[in-house]
N, C-alpha and C positions, 0 to 999 in steps of 0.2 A: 334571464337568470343563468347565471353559469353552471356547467353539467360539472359532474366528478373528475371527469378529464381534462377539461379547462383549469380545472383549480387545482387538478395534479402537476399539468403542466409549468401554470406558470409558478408554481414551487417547486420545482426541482427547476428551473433554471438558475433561481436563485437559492438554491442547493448546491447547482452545481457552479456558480457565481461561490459561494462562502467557500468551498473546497480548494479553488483554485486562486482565490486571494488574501485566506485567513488561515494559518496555523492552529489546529486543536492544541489546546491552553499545554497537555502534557510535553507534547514535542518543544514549545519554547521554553517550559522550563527545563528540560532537560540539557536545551542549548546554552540555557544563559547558565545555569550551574557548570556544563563544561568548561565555557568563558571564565567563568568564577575562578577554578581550579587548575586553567590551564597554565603553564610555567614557559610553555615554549612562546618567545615573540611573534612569531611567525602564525604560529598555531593561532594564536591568543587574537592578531588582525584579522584575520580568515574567518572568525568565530562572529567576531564583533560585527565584521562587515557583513555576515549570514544576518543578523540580528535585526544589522540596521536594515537591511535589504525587505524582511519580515514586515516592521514597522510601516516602511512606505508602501508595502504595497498595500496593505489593508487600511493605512488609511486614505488610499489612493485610490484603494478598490481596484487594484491592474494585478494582473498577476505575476505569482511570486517567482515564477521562472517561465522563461518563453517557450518550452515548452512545455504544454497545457497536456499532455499524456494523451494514453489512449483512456476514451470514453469508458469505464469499469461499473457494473452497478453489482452490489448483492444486494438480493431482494428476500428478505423473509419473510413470505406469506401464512399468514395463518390458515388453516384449512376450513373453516366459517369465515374468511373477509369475502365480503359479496363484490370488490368490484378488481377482480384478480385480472379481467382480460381487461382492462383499463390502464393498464401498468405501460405493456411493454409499447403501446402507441403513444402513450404522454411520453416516455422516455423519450424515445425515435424523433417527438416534437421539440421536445425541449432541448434536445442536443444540438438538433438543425440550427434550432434562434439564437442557443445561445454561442456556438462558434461565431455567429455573427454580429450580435449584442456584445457580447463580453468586453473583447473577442476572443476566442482559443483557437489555434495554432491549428489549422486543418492537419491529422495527423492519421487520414486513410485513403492506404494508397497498396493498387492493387501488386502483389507481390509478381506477377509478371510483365504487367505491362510497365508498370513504373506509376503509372497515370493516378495524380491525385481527386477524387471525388468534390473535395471543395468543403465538404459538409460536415467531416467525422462520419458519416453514415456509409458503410460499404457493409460487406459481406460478414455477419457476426459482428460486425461493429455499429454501434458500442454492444459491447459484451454483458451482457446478463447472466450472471448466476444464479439461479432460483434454488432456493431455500424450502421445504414447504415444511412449519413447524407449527404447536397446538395454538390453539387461538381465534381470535377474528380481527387481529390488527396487521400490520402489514407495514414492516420496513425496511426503509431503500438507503442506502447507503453507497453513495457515490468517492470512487476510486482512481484518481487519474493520476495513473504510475507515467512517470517518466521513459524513455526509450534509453536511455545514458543507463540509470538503473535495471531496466528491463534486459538490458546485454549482459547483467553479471549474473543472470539464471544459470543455474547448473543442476546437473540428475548424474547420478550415480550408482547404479545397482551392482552394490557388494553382493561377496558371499553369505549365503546365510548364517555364517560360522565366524563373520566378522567380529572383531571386540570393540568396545566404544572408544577408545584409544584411535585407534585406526579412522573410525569415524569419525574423533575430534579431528585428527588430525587433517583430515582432508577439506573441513569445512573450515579450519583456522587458514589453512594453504590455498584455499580458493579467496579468499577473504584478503590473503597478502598480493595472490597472482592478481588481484581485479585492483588494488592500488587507488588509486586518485579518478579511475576511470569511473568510478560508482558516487562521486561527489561526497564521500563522506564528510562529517558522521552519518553514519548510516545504519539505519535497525536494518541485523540479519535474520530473515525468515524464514525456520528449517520445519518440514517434512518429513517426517519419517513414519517409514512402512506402506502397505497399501500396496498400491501398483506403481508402474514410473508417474500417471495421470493423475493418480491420487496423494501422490508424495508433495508434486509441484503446487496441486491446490493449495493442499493444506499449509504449505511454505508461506503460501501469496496469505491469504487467511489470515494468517496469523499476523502479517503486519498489520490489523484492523484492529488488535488490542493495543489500547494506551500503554505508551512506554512505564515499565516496572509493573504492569500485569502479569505476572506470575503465573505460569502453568499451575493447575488445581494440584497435581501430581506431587509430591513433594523431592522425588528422584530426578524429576524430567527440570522441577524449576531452579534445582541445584546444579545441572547438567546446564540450563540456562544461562545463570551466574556465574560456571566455571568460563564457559565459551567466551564469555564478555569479558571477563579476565584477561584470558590469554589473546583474543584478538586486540585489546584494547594496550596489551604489552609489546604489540607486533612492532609500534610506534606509527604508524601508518601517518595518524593523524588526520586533521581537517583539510579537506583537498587532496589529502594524499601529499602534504610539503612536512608532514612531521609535527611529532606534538603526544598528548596522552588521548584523547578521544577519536579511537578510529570508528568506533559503534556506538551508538545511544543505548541500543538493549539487542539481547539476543530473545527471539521467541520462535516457542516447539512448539507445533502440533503433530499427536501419535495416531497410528491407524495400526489395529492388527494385520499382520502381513501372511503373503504363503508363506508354505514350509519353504519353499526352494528359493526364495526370493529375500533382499533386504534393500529396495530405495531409500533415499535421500537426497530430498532435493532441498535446493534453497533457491529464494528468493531476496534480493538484495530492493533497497529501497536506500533513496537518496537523503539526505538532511531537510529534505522538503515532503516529508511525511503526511501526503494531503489527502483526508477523510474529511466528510462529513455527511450526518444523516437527519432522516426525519421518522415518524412514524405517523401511520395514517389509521385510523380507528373504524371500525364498521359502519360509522354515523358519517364517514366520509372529513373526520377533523382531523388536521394538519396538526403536529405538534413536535416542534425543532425540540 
């Protein structure tokens, strides 16, 4: 009979199998609606060929882009799920098989020597973020950001006497500076407050809500809709060759900050928006 780990294991392989060859339902329609809307020719191939690229891979089961990202898990554990120390070795497992099963793009490699592991499995990789909130369920949501998208990170610690003006403006000018280089369309994901550590979480975070999930705040989800405006006016476009959809959505998360400090970071994410999760219940049941 199989233990809890076994049965963790081989579902998040094929967790982390759905993540890297199926698009969450919100990101394609927000593709196919840009498609719908787009005017520019150019724009409008670029969209369609994302589309069709979509298609085959899921139902090809290969994935959607050759590179398979760095291995990302957040994990929200309840503070009653009983098999918490169960987690981080099915991951560890399931990462190993499934680079090799899938396959995904070995993509850890030690920052001095060069030298690639083979496995995704090195030092903090795959990266776990543990969560620990009320409950006794427990879920894993696998992350595997791109390295194209991962270069257009940026931090920024204004004055604290900054105005939001000044703050748009730097997030719309980091958004024009990164160009074609971030694959867009692309959900931008902003951070503000906190520390410079706490700024960047919250950026990355926040690409894990469905596109047009709306900050609760009703100031910060207007400040959302303006930013999407104006980046989406830059003309950037699909690949960065021009067109109306340089972003699929902008999304904020807030943290109270010091008095002497003002972070903001963002996090850029590519047109391959690839999440997907499960939750696991106290009784040890799986449920996508």
């Amino acid at each position: 009979m199989k233990g809890i780990c076994d049965i963790l294991e081989e579902n998040l392989i094929s967790l982390i199998k759905k993540s890297v060859t199926e698009l969450p339902r919100d990101v394609v329609d927000a593709l196919e609606y840009a498609h719908s809307r787009e005017i520019s020719k150019i724009a409008k191939v670029q969209l369609k060929t994302i589309l069709e690229n979509i298609k085959i891979a899921s139902k090809s089961k290969h994935p959607i882009c050759q590179d398979t990202g760095t291995p990302t898990f957040f994990v929200d554990v309840g503070y009653e799920f009983p098999f918490k120390k169960e987690i981080e070795p099915a991951i560890l497992k399931a990462v190993e098989r499934a680079t090799e099963d899938i396959p995904l793009r070995a993509n850890a490699v030690d920052p001095f020597t060069g030298k690639n592991t083979g496995t995704n499995i090195g030092n903090h990789i795959p990266w776990i973020d543990w969560s620990l909130v009320k409950g006794n369920s427990c879920k894993i949501t696998v992350f595997p950001k791109g390295g194209g998208s991962e270069n257009g990170s940026a931090l920024k610690m204004f004055n604290p006497t900054v105005d939001l003006d000044e703050i748009k403006k730097f997030i719309v000018e980091h958004v024009i500076e990164m160009g074609g280089r971030v694959c867009p369309p692309t959900v931008v994901g902003i951070g503000i407050g906190g520390g410079s550590d706490i700024a960047l979480k919250l950026a990355k975070k926040s690409l894990l809500r469905p596109i047009g999930d709306r900050n609760k705040n009703k100031t910060i989800a207007k400040l959302e809709i303006d930013l999407l405006e104006e980046i989406n006016d830059t003309g950037i476009g699909p690949m960065g060759l021009g067109g109306d959809t340089t972003a699929l959505d902008v999304h904020i998360e807030v943290a109270h900050r010091h008095p002497a400090s003002f972070p903001v970071g963002i996090a850029m994410q590519c047109w391959a928006n690839r999440r997907a999760s499960i939750m696991i219940t106290r009784d040890g049941e799986i449920i996508w």
